[in-house]
HTML snippet that shows the backbone in 3Dmol.js (N, CA, C, O; Angstrom):
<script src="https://3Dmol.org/build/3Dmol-min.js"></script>
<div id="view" style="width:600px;height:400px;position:relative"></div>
<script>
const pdb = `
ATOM      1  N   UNK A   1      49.637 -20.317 -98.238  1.00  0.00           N
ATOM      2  CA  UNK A   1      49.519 -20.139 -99.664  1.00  0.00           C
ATOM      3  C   UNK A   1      48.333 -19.212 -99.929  1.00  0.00           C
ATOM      4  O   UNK A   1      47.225 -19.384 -99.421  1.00  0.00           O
ATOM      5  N   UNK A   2      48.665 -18.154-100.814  1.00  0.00           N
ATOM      6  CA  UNK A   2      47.469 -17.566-101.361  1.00  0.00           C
ATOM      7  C   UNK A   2      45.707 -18.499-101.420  1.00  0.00           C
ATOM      8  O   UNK A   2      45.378 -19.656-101.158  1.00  0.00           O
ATOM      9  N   UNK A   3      45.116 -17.551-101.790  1.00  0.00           N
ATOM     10  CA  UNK A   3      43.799 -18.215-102.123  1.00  0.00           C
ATOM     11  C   UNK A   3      44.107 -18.704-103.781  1.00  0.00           C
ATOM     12  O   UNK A   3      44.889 -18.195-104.584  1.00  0.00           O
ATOM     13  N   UNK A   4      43.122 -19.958-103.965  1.00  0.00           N
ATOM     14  CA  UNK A   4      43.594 -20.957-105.038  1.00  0.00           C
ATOM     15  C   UNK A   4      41.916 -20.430-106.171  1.00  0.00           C
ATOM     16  O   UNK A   4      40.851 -20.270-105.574  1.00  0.00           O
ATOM     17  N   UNK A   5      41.945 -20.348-106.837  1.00  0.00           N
ATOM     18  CA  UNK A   5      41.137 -19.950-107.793  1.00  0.00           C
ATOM     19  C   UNK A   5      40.792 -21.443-108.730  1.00  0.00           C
ATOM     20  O   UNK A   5      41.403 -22.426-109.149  1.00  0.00           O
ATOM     21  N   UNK A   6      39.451 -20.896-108.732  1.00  0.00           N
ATOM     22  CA  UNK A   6      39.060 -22.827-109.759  1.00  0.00           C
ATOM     23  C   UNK A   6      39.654 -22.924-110.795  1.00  0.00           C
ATOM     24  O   UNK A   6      39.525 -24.076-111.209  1.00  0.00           O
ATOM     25  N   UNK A   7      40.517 -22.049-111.744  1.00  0.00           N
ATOM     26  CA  UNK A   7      41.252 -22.207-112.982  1.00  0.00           C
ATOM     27  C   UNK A   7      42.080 -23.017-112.083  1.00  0.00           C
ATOM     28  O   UNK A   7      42.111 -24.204-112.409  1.00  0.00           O
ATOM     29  N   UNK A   8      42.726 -22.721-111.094  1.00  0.00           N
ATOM     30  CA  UNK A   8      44.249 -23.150-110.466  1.00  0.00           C
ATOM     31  C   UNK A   8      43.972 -24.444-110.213  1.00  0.00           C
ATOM     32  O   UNK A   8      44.768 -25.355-110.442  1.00  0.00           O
ATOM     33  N   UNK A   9      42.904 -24.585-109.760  1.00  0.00           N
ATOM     34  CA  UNK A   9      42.470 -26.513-109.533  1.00  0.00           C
ATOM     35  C   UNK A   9      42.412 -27.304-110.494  1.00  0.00           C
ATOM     36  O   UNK A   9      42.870 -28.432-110.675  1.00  0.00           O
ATOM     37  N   UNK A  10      41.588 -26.370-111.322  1.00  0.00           N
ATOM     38  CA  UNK A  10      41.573 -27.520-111.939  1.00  0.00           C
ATOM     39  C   UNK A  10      42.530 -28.087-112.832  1.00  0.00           C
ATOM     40  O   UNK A  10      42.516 -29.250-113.236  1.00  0.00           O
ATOM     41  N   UNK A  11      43.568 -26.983-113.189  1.00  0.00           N
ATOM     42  CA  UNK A  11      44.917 -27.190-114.287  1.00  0.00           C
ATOM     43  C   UNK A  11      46.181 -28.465-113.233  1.00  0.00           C
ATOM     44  O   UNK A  11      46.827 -29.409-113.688  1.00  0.00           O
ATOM     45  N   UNK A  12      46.119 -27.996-111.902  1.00  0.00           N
ATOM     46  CA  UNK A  12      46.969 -29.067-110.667  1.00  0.00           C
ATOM     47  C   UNK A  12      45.990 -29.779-110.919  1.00  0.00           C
ATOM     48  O   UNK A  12      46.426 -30.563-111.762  1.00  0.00           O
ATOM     49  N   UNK A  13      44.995 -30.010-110.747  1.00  0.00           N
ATOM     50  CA  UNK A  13      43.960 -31.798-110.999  1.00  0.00           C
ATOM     51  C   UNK A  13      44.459 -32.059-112.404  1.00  0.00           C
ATOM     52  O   UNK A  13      45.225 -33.023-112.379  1.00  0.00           O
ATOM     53  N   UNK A  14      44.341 -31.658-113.381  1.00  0.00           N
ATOM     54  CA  UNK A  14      44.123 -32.298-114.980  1.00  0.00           C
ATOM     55  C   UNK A  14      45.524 -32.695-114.644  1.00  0.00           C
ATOM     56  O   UNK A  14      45.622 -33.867-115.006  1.00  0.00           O
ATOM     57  N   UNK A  15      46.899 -32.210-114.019  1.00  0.00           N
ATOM     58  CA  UNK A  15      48.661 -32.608-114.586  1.00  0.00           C
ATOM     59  C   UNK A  15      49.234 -32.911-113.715  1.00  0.00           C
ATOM     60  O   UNK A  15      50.461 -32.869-113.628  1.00  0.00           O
ATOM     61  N   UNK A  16      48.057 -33.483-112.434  1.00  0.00           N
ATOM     62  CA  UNK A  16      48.481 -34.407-111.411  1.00  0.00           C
ATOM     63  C   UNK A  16      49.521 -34.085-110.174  1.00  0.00           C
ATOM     64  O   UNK A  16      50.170 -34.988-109.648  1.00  0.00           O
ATOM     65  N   UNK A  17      49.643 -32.292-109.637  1.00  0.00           N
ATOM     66  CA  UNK A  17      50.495 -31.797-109.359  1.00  0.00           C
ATOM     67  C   UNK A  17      49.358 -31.431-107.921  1.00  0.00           C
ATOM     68  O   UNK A  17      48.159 -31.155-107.877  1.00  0.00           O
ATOM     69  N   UNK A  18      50.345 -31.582-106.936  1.00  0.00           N
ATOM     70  CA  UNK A  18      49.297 -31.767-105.349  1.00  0.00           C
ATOM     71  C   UNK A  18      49.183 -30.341-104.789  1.00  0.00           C
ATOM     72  O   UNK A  18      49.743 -29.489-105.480  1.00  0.00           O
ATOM     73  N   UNK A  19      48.695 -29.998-103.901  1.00  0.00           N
ATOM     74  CA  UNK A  19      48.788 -28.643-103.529  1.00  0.00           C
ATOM     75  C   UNK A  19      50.225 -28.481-102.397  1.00  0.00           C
ATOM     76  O   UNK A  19      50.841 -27.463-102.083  1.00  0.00           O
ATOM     77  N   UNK A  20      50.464 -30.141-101.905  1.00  0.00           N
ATOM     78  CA  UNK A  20      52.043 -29.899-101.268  1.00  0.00           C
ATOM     79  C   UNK A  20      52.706 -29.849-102.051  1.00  0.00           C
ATOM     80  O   UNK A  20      53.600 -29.098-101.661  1.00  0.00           O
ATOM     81  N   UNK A  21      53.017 -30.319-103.467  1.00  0.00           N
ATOM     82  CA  UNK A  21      53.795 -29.878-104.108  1.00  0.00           C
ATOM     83  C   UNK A  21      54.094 -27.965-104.425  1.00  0.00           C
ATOM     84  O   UNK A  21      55.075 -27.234-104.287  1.00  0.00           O
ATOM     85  N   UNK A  22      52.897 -27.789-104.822  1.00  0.00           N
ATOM     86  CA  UNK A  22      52.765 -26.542-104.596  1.00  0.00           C
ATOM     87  C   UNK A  22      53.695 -25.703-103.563  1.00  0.00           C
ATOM     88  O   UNK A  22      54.587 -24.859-103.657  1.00  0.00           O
ATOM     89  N   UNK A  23      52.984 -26.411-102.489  1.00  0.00           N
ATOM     90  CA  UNK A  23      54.142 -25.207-101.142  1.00  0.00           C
ATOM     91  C   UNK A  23      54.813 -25.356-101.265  1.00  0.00           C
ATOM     92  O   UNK A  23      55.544 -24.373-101.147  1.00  0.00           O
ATOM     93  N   UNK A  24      55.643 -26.910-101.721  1.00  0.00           N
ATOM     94  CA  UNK A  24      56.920 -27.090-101.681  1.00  0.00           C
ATOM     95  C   UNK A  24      57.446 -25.664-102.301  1.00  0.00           C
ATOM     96  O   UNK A  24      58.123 -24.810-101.727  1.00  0.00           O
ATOM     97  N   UNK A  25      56.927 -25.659-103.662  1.00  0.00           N
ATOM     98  CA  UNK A  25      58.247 -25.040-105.091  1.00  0.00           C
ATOM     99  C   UNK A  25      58.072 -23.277-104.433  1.00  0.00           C
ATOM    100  O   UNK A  25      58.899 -22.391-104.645  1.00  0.00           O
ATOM    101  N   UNK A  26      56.867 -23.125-103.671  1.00  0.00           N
ATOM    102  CA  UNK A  26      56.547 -21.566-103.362  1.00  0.00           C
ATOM    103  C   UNK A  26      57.864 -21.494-102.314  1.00  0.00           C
ATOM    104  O   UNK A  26      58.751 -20.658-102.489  1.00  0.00           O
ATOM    105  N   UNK A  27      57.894 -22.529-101.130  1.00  0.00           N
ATOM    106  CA  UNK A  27      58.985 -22.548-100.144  1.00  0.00           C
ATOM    107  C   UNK A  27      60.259 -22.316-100.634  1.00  0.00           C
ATOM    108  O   UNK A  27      60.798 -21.264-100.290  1.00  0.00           O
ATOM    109  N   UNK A  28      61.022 -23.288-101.567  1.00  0.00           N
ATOM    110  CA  UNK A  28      61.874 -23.794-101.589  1.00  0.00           C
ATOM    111  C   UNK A  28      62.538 -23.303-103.360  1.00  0.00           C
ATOM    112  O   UNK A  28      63.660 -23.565-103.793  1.00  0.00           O
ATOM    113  N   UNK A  29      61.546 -22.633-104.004  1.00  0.00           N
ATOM    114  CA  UNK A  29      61.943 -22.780-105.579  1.00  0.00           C
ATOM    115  C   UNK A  29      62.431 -21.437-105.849  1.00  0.00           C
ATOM    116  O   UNK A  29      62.786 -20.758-104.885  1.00  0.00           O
ATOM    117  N   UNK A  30      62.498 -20.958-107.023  1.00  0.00           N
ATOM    118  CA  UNK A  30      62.877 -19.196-107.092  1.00  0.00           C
ATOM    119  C   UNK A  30      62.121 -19.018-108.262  1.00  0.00           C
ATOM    120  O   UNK A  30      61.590 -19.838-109.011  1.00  0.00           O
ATOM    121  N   UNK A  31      62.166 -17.928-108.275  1.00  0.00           N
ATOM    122  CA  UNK A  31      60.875 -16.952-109.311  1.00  0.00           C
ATOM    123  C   UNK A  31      62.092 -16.567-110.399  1.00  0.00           C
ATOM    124  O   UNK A  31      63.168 -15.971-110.446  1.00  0.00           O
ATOM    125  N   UNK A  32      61.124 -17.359-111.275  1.00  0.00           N
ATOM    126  CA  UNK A  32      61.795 -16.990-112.561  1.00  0.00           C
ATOM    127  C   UNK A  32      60.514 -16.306-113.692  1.00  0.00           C
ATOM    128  O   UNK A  32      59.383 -16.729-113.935  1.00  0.00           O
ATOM    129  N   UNK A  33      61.240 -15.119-114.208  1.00  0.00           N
ATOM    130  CA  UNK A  33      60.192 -14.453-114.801  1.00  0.00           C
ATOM    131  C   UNK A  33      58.500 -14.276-114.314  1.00  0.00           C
ATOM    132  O   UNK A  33      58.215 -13.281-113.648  1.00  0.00           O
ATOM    133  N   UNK A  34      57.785 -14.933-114.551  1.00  0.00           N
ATOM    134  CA  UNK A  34      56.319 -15.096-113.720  1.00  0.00           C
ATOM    135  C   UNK A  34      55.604 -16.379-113.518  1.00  0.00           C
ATOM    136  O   UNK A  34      54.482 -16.840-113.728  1.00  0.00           O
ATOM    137  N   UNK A  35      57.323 -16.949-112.766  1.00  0.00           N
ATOM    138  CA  UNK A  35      56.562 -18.202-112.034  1.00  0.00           C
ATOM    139  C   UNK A  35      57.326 -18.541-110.971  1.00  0.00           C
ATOM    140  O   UNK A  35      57.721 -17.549-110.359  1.00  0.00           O
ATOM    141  N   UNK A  36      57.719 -19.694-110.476  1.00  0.00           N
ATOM    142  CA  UNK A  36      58.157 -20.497-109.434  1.00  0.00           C
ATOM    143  C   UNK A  36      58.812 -21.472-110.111  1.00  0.00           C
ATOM    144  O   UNK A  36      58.123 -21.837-111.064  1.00  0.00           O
ATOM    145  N   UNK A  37      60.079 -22.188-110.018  1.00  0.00           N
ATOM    146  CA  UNK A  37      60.446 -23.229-110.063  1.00  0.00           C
ATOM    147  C   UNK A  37      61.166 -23.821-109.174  1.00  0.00           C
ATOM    148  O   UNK A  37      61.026 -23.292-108.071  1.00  0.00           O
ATOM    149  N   UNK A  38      62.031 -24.882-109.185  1.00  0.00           N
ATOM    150  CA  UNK A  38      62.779 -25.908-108.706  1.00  0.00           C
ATOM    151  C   UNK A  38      63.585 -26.825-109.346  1.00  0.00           C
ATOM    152  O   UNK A  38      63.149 -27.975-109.278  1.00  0.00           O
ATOM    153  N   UNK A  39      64.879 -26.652-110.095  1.00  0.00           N
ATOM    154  CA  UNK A  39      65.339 -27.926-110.472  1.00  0.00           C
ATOM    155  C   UNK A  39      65.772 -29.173-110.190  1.00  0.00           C
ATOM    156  O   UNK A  39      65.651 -29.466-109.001  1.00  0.00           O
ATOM    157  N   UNK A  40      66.263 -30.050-110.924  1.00  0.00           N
ATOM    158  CA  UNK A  40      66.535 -31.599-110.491  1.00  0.00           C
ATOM    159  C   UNK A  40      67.594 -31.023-109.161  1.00  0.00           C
ATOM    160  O   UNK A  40      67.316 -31.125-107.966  1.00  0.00           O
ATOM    161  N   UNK A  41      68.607 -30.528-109.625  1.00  0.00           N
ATOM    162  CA  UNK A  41      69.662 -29.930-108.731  1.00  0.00           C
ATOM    163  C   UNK A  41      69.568 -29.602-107.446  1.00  0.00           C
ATOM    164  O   UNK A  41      69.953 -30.163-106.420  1.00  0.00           O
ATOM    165  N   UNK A  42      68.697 -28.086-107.761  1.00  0.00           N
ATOM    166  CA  UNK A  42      68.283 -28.109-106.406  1.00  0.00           C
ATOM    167  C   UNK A  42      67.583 -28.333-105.351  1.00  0.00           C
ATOM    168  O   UNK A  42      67.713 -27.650-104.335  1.00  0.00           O
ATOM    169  N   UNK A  43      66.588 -29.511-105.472  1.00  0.00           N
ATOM    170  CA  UNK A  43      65.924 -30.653-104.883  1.00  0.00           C
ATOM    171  C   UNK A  43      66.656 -31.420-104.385  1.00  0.00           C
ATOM    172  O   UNK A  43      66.652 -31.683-103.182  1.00  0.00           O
ATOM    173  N   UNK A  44      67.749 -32.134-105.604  1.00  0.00           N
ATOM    174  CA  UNK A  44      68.619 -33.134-104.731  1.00  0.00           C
ATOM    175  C   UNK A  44      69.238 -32.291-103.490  1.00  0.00           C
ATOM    176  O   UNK A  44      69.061 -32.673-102.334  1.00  0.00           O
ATOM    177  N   UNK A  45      70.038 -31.019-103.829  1.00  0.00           N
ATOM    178  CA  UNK A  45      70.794 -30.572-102.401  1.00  0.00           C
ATOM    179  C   UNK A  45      69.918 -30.194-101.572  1.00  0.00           C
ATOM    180  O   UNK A  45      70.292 -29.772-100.478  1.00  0.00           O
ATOM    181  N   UNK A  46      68.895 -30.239-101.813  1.00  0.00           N
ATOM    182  CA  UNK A  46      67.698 -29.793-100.318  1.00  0.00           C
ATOM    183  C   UNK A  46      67.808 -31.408-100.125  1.00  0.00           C
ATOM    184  O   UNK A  46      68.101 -31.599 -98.945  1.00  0.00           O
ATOM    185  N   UNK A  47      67.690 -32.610-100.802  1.00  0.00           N
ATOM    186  CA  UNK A  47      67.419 -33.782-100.224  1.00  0.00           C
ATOM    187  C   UNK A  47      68.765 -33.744 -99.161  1.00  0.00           C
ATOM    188  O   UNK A  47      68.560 -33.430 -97.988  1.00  0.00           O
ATOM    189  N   UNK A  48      69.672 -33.963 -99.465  1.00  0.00           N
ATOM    190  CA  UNK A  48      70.895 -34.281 -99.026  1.00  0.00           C
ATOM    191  C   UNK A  48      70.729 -33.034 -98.071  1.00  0.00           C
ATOM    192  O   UNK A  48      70.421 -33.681 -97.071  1.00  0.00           O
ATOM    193  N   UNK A  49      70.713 -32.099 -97.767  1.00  0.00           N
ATOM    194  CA  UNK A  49      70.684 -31.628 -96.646  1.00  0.00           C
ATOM    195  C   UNK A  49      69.537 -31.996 -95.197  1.00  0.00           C
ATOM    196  O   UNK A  49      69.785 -31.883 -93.997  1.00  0.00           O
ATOM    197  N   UNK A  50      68.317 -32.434 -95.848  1.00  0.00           N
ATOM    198  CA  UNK A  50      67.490 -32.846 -95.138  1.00  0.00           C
ATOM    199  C   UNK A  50      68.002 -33.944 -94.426  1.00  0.00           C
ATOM    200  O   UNK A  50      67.798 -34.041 -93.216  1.00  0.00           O
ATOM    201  N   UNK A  51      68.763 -34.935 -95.168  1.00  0.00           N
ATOM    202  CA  UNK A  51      69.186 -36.446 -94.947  1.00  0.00           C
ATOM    203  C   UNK A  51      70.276 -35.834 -94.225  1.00  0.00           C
ATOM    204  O   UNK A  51      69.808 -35.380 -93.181  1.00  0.00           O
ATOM    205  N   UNK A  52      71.326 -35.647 -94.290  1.00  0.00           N
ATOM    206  CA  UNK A  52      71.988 -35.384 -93.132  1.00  0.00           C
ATOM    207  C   UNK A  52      71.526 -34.533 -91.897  1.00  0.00           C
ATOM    208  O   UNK A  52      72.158 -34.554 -90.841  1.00  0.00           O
ATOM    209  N   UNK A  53      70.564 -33.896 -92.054  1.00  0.00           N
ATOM    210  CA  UNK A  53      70.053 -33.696 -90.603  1.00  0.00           C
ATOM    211  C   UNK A  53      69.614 -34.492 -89.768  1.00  0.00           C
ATOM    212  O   UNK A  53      69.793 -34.499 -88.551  1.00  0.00           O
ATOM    213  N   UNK A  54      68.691 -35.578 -90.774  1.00  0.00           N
ATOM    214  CA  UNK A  54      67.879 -36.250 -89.993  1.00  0.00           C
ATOM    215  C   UNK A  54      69.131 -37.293 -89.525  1.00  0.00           C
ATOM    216  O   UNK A  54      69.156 -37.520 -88.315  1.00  0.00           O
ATOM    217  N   UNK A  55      70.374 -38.081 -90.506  1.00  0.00           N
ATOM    218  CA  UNK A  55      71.091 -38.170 -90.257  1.00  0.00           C
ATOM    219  C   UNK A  55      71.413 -37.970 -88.546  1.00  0.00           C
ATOM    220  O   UNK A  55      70.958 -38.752 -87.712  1.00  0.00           O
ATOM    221  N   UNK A  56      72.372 -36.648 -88.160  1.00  0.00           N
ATOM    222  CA  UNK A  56      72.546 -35.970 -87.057  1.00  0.00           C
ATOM    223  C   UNK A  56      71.651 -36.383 -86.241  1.00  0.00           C
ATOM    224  O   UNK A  56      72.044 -36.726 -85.125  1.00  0.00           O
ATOM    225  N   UNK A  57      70.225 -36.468 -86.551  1.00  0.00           N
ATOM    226  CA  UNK A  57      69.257 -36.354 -85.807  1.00  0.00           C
ATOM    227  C   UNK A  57      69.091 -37.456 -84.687  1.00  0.00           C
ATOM    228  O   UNK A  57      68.937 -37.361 -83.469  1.00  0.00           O
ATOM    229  N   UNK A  58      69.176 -38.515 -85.525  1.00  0.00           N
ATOM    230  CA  UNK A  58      68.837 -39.741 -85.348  1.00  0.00           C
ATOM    231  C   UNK A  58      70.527 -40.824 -84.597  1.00  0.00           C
ATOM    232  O   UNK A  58      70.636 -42.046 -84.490  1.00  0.00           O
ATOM    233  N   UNK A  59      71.663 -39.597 -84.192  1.00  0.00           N
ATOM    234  CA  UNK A  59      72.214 -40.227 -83.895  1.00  0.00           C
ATOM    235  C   UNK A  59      73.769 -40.291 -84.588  1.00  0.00           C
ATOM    236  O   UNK A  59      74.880 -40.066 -84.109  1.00  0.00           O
ATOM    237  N   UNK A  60      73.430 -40.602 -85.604  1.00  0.00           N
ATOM    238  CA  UNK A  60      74.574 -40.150 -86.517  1.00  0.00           C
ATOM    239  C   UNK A  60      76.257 -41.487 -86.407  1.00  0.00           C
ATOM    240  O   UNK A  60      77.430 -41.266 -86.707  1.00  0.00           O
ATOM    241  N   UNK A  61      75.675 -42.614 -85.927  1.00  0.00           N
ATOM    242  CA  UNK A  61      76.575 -43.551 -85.937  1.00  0.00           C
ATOM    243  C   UNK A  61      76.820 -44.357 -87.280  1.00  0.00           C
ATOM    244  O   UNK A  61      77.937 -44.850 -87.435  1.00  0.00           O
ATOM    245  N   UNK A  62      75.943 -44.511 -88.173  1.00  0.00           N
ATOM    246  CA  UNK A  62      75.715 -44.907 -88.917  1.00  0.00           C
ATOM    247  C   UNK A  62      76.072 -44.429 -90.080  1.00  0.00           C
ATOM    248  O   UNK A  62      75.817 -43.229 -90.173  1.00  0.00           O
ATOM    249  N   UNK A  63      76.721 -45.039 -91.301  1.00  0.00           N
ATOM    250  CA  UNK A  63      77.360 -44.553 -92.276  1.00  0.00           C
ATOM    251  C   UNK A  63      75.972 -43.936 -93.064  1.00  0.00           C
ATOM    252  O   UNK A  63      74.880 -44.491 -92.940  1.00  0.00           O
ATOM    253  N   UNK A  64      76.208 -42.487 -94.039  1.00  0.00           N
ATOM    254  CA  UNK A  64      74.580 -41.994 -93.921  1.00  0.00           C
ATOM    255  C   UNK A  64      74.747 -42.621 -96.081  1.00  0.00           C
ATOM    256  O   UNK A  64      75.811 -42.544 -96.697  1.00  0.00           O
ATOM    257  N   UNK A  65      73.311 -43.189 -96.752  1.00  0.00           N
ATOM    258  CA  UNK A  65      73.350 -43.540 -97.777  1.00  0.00           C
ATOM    259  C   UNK A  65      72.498 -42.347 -98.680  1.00  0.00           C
ATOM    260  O   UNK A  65      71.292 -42.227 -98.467  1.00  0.00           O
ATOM    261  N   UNK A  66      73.078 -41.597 -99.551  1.00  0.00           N
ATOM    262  CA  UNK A  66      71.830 -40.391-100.281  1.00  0.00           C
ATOM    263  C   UNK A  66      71.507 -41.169-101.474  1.00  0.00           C
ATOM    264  O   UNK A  66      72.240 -41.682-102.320  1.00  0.00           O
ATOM    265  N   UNK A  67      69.926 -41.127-101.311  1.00  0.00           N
ATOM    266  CA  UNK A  67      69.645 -41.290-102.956  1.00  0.00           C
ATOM    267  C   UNK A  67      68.898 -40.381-103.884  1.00  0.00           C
ATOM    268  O   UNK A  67      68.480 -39.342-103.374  1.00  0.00           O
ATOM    269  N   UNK A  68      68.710 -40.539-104.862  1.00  0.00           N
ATOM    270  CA  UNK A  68      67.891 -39.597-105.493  1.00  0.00           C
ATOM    271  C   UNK A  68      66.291 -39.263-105.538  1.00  0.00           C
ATOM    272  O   UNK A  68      65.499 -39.855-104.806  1.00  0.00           O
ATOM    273  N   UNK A  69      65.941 -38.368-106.364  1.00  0.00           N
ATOM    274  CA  UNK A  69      64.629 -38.317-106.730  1.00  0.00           C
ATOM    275  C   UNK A  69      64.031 -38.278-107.880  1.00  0.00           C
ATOM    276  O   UNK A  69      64.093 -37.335-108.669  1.00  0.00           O
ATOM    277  N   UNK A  70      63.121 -39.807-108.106  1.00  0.00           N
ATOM    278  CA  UNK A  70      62.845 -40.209-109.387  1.00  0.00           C
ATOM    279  C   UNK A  70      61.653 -39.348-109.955  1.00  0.00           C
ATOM    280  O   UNK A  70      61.385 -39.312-111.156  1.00  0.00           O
ATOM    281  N   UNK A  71      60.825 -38.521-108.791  1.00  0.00           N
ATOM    282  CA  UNK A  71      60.043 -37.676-109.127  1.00  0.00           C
ATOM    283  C   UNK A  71      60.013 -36.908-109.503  1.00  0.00           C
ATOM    284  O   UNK A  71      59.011 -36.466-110.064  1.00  0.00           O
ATOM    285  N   UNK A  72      61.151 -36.294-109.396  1.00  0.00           N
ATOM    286  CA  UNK A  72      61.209 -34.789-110.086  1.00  0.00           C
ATOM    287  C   UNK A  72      61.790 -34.601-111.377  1.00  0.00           C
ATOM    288  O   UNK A  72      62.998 -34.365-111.351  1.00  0.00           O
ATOM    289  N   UNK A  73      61.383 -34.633-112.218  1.00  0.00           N
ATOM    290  CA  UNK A  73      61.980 -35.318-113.829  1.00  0.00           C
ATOM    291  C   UNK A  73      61.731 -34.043-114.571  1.00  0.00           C
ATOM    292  O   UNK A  73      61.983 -33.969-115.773  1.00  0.00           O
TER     293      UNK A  73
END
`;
const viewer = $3Dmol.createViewer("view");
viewer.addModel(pdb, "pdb");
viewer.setStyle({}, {cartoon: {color: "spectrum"}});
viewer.zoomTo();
viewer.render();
</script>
């Protein structure tokens, strides 16, 4: 991740937003106009893809259960 500037801290400290969150939405989100996002949407299908890997991972005998994410609201 870029270098983080004390405006940038301190606005993620005051609205409770982590700096992994951060990488996450830089990794995983798309640039819209002059920012980064991530919707409910496409979080869940990154979940569900993660879960069936680990799924696979782990064997894969087992009927696999997806749930959601109450965090990302």
């Amino acid at each position: 991740m870029e270098s983080k500037t004390k405006h940038f801290n301190q606005r993620t400290a005051q609205r409770g937003i982590t700096h992994d969150m951060v990488a996450f939405v830089l990794e995983h989100g798309r640039i819209t106009g002059d920012k980064y996002e991530i919707n409910r949407d496409a979080a869940k299908s990154l979940l569900r893809k993660l879960q069936l890997a680990r799924h696979q991972l782990m064997g894969g005998n087992k009927p696999l259960k997806v749930s959601g994410l109450a965090w990302l609201g």
